[in-house]
C-alpha positions as CSV (number, residue, x, y, z in Angstrom):
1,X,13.2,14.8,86.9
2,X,13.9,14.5,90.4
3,X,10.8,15.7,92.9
4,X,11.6,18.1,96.3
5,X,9.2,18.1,99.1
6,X,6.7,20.7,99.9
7,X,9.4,21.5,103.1
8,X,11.9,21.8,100.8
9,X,10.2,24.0,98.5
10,X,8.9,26.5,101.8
11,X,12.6,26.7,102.8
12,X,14.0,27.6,98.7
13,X,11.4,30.1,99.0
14,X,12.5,31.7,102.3
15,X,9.8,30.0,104.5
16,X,11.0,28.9,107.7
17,X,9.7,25.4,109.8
18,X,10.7,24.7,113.9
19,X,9.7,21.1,115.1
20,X,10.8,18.9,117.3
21,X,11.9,15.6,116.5
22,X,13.0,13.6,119.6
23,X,11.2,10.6,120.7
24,X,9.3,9.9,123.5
25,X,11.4,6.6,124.3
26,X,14.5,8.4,124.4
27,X,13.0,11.4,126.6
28,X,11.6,8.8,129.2
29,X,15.4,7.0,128.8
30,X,17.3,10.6,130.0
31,X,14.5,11.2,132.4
32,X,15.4,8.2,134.6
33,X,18.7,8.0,134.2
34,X,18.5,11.6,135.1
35,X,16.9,11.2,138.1
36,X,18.3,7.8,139.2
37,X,21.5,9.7,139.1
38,X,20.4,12.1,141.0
39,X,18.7,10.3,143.8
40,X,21.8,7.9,144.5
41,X,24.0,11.2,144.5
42,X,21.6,12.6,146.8
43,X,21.6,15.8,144.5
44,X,24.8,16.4,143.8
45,X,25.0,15.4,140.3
46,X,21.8,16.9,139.6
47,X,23.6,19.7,137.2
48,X,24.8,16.2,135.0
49,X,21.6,15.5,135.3
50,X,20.0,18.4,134.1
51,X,22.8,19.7,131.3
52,X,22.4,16.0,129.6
53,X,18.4,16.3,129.7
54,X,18.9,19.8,128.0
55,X,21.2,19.1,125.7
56,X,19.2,16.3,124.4
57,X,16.0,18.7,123.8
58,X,18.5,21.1,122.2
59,X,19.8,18.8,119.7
60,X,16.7,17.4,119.0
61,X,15.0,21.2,118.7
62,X,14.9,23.0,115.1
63,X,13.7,26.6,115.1
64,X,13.5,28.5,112.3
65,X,15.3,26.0,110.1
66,X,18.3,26.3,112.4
67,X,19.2,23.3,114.5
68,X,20.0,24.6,118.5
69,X,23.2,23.4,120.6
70,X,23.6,23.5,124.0
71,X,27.6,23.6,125.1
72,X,26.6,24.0,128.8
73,X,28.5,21.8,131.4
74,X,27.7,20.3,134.4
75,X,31.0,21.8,135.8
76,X,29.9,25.0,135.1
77,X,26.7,24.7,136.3
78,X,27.6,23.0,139.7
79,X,29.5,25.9,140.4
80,X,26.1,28.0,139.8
81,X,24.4,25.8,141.8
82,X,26.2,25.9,144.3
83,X,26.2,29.4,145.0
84,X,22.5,29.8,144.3
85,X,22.0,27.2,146.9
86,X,24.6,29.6,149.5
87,X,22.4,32.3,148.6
88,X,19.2,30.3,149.1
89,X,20.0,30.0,152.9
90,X,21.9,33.0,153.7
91,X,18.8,34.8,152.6
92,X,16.7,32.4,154.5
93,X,15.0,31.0,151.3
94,X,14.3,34.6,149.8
95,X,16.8,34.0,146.4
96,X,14.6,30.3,145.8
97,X,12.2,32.6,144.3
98,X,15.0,34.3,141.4
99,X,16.9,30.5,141.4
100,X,14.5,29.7,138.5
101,X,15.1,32.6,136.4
102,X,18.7,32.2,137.3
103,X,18.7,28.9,136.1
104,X,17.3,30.0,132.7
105,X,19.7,32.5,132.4
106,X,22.6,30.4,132.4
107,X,20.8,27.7,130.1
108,X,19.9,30.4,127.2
109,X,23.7,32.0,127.4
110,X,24.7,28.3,126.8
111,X,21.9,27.7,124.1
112,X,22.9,28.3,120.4
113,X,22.3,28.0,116.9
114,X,24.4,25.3,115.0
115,X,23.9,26.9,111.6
């Protein structure tokens, strides 16, 4: 008789689990080649930088039972970024303040369920 684990079980029986299961080594390897990236560009392919950090938490992200996908691009958001930055210092640093919230806009509309 073959045996099922106890998270196995919970999720026959309609229980749900979220956990994260990416490691710290491979956090700390997308963090500096994040930022390394960044700094030589001087900033310019900080959206790279930030949609391949992202998408790395995504994938490794379950909520729910239900794995997340981020299909974000850097393309994308360069051309956000770009125009948040325009709006940044037309307004004399006034739209920094919503240039978070903006920024988490765009990443939830590009954050999804993969089953």
């Amino acid at each position: 008789m073959e045996t099922e684990s106890v998270t196995e079980i919970r999720l026959q029986q309609g229980e749900t689990s979220s956990y994260f299961d990416g490691g710290l080594f491979q956090l700390i390897g997308y963090t500096l080649l994040g930022w390394i990236v960044t700094v030589i560009t001087l900033g310019i392919c900080f959206p790279w930088s930030y949609t391949m950090i992202y998408s790395w938490k995504a994938r490794h992200t379950v909520i729910g039972g239900k794995r997340l996908r981020f299909d974000g691009t850097a393309v994308q958001l360069f051309g956000n970024w770009i125009k948040w930055w325009l709006l940044t210092i037309i307004t004399l640093g006034i739209y920094s303040f919503w240039l978070y919230i903006a920024l988490e806009k765009w990443k939830t509309k590009h954050t999804h369920f993969v089953n």
